[in-house]
C-alpha positions in Angstrom: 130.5 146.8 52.8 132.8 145.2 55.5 135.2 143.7 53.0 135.3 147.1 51.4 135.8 148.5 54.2 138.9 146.4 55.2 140.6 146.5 51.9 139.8 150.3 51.7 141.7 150.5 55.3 144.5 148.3 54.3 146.0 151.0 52.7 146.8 152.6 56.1 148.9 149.9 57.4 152.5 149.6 56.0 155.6 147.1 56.2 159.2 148.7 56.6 159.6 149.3 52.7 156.2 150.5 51.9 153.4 148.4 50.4 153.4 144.4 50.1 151.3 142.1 47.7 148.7 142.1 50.1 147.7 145.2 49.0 147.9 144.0 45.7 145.0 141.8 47.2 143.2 144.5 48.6 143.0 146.2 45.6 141.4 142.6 43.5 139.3 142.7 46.0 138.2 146.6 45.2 138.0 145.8 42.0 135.9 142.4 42.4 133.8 144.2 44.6 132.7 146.6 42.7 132.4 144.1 39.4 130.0 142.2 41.6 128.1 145.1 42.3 128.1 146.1 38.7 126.7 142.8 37.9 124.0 142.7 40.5 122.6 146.0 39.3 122.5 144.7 35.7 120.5 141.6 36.6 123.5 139.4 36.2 122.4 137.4 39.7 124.5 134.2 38.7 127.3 135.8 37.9 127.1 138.5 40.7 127.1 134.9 43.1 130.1 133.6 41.4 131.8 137.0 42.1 130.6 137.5 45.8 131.5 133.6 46.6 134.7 133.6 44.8 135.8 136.5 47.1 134.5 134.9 49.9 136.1 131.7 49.7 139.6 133.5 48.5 139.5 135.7 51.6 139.1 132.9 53.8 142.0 130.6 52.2 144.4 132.8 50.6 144.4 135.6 53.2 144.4 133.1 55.8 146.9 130.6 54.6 149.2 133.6 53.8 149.0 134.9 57.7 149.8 131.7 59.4 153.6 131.7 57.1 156.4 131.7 59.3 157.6 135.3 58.0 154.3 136.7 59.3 153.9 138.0 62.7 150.6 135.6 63.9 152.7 132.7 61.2 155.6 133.7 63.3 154.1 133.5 67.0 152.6 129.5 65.5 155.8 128.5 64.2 158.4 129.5 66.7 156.9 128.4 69.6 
Protein backbone atom coordinates (compact mmCIF):
# COMPACT_ATOMS: atom_id res chain seq x y z
CA UNK A 1 0.00 0.00 0.00
CA UNK A 2 3.09 2.36 0.68
CA UNK A 3 4.54 1.91 -2.75
CA UNK A 4 1.12 2.71 -4.12
CA UNK A 5 0.85 5.26 -2.24
CA UNK A 6 4.12 6.93 -3.40
CA UNK A 7 3.77 6.36 -7.00
CA UNK A 8 0.07 7.50 -6.69
CA UNK A 9 1.62 10.86 -5.08
CA UNK A 10 4.28 11.24 -7.61
CA UNK A 11 1.93 12.64 -9.83
CA UNK A 12 1.82 15.78 -7.60
CA UNK A 13 5.34 16.76 -7.89
CA UNK A 14 6.55 18.30 -11.30
CA UNK A 15 9.97 19.31 -13.04
CA UNK A 16 9.93 22.78 -14.99
CA UNK A 17 8.46 21.23 -18.29
CA UNK A 18 5.92 19.02 -16.77
CA UNK A 19 6.26 15.25 -16.20
CA UNK A 20 9.75 13.19 -16.44
CA UNK A 21 10.35 9.38 -17.00
CA UNK A 22 10.03 8.90 -13.43
CA UNK A 23 6.66 9.02 -13.72
CA UNK A 24 6.82 6.81 -16.47
CA UNK A 25 8.14 4.58 -13.42
CA UNK A 26 5.50 5.42 -11.26
CA UNK A 27 3.07 4.42 -13.45
CA UNK A 28 4.99 0.49 -14.05
CA UNK A 29 4.93 0.44 -10.83
CA UNK A 30 0.84 1.02 -10.72
CA UNK A 31 0.49 -1.29 -13.14
CA UNK A 32 2.82 -4.05 -11.52
CA UNK A 33 1.16 -3.42 -8.47
CA UNK A 34 -1.99 -4.15 -9.31
CA UNK A 35 -0.79 -7.34 -11.71
CA UNK A 36 0.62 -8.62 -8.42
CA UNK A 37 -2.45 -8.21 -6.69
CA UNK A 38 -4.36 -9.74 -9.49
CA UNK A 39 -2.15 -12.72 -9.32
CA UNK A 40 -2.33 -13.18 -5.58
CA UNK A 41 -6.09 -13.24 -5.60
CA UNK A 42 -5.99 -15.94 -8.45
CA UNK A 43 -3.75 -18.28 -6.45
CA UNK A 44 -0.82 -17.45 -8.56
CA UNK A 45 1.59 -17.20 -5.13
CA UNK A 46 4.81 -17.80 -7.22
CA UNK A 47 4.21 -15.49 -9.64
CA UNK A 48 2.64 -12.85 -7.32
CA UNK A 49 6.44 -13.27 -5.42
CA UNK A 50 8.21 -12.70 -8.71
CA UNK A 51 5.99 -9.59 -9.16
CA UNK A 52 6.28 -8.11 -5.55
CA UNK A 53 10.25 -8.90 -5.48
CA UNK A 54 10.93 -7.67 -8.87
CA UNK A 55 9.38 -4.25 -7.77
CA UNK A 56 11.16 -4.40 -4.79
CA UNK A 57 14.57 -4.87 -5.87
CA UNK A 58 13.87 -2.29 -9.02
CA UNK A 59 12.74 0.40 -6.48
CA UNK A 60 15.79 0.02 -4.60
CA UNK A 61 18.35 0.09 -7.66
CA UNK A 62 16.91 1.87 -10.38
CA UNK A 63 15.13 4.58 -8.34
CA UNK A 64 18.06 4.91 -6.29
CA UNK A 65 20.87 4.70 -8.80
CA UNK A 66 18.82 7.33 -10.83
CA UNK A 67 18.72 9.88 -7.71
CA UNK A 68 22.34 9.88 -6.89
CA UNK A 69 23.12 11.29 -11.01
CA UNK A 70 24.74 14.40 -11.01
CA UNK A 71 21.59 16.19 -12.82
CA UNK A 72 19.56 15.34 -9.72
CA UNK A 73 19.24 17.55 -6.86
CA UNK A 74 20.53 14.80 -3.84
CA UNK A 75 23.10 13.41 -7.27
CA UNK A 76 23.88 16.97 -7.43
CA UNK A 77 24.60 17.93 -3.66
CA UNK A 78 27.05 14.21 -3.78
CA UNK A 79 28.82 15.20 -6.80
CA UNK A 80 29.55 18.87 -6.55
CA UNK A 81 30.86 18.88 -3.29
Amino acid sequence: MLMAFVAAGSFGIKSGTGYSWIHGLSILTLIMLALGWWKARHGQVSAHRRIMQGLYIGALLITGLFTLLPNRLIGHWLWAG
